[in-house]
N, C-alpha and C positions, 0 to 999 in steps of 0.2 A: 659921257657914255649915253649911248640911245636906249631909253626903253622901249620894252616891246611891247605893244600893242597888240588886241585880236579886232582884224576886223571882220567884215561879212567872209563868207567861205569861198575863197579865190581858185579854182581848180590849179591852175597854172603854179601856183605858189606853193599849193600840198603837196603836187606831186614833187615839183623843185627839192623842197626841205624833205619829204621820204628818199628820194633818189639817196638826199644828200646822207643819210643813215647808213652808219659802219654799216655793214651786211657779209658775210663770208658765201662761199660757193663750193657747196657740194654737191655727192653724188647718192640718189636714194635706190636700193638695192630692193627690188621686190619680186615676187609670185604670186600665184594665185595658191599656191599648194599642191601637192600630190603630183611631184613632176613637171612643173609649168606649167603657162611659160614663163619666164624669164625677163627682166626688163630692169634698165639702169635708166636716171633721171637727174640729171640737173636741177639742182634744188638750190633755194638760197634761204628760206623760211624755217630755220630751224635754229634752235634756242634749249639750252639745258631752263627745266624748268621747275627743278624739285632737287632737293638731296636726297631726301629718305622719303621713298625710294627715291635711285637716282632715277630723274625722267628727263625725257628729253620730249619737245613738239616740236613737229613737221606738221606746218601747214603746206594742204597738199588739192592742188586746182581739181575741182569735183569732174569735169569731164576728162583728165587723163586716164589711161592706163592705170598708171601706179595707182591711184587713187583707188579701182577699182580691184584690184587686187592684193591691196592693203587690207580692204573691209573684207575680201572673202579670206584672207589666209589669217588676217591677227601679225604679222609679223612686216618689219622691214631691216633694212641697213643702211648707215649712215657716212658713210667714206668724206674723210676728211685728206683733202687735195695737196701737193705742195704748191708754189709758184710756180716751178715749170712745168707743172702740168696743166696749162691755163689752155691749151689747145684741147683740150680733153674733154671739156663742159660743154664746148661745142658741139663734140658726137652725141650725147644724150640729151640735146633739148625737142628731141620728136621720137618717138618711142623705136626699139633695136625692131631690126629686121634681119639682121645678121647673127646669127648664133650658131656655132661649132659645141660639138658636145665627144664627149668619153666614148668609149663604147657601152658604159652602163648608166648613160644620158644622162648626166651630168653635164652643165656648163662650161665649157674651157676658154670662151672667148663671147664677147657681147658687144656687140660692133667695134670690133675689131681689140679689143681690150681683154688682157687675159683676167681673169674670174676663177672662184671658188664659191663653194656653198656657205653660210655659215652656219655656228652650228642649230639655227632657225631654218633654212632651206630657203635662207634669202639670200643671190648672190652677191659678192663684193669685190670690190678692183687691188688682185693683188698688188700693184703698185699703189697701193695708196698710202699717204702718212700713217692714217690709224683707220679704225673702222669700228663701229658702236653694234650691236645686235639687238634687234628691239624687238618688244612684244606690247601691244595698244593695249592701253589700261583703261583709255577712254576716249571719248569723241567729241569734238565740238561745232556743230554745223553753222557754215553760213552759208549765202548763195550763192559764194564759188568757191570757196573751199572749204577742207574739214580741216582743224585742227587735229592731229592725231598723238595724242599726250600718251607717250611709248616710255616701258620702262626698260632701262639697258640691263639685258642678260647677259651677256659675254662682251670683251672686248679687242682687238689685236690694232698694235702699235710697233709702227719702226721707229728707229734707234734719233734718227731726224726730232721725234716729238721727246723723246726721254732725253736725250744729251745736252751739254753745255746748259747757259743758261739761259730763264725763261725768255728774255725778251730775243734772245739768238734764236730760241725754239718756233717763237710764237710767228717771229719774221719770215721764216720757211714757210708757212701756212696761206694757203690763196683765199686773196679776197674778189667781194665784186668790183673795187678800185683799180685791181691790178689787170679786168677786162676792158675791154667796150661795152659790156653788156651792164645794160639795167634793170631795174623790177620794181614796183612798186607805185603808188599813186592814185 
């Protein structure tokens, strides 16, 4: 067996072995508050990170949308994907410009995906597996992104995450393996 060594800092290699880190792919539900607007986001930087409470972090790229509309409302949403909806993380890696609403403007679709509120006034992708409701308990800066250490308030889950067993469960769930896409490095 080879041991491993550290040697000087190899850019080319860090990002290599990050790429090569499980990662899963979701989608972040936000507003600003008081009505919108509205915005879903491809996320891959989110990690449960507590039990009591339960919390979850989104790190979350400081010149986005989301990002900005995170800090001004306190709230997001965290939608967890199946596998075939791996075409779907696609529409949300540049912020919606499409948005159909109720007649008591309300959300009903966010490029091209139908939506709800939650009960935060962050939207979420009715077709998703599950979906988390969050409210930021804390913050942690860097120079591109914030940390956003959210605690889960409510949550809604299809029958796909509850049924059969876990490892049947857990295999319905998208990862970043199951795109072309990367992150990290």
């Amino acid at each position: 067996m080879t041991e491993l060594a550290f040697e000087p800092l190899d850019e080319a290699r860090r990002r290599r072995l990050l790429w090569a880190m499980p990662t899963g792919l979701y989608v972040v539900g936000s507003t600003r508050g008081d009505g919108g607007p509205y915005n879903l986001m491809t996320q891959s930087l989110a990690v449960q990170a507590a039990t009591e409470p339960c919390v979850v972090a989104l790190a979350v790229e400081a010149a986005a949308l989301t990002h900005a509309a995170i800090e001004a409302s306190g709230v997001a949403t965290l939608c967890v994907l199946r596998r075939d909806q791996r075409a779907l993380v696609r529409r949300f890696v540049k912020p919606v410009e499409d948005v159909s609403y109720d007649p008591g403007g309300r959300p009903t679709a966010l490029g091209g995906a139908e939506v709800a509120l939650a009960p935060s006034g962050a939207p979420y992708l009715l077709d998703a597996a599950g979906c988390l409701d969050l409210s930021v308990l804390e913050r942690v800066t860097f120079t591109s992104h914030t940390l956003f250490c959210c605690e889960v308030t409510a949550v809604a889950v299809a029958d796909v995450v509850l049924e059969g067993p876990a490892s049947a469960r857990t295999a319905e769930i998208l990862r970043m393996e199951d795109t072309k896409m990367s992150y990290g490095g």
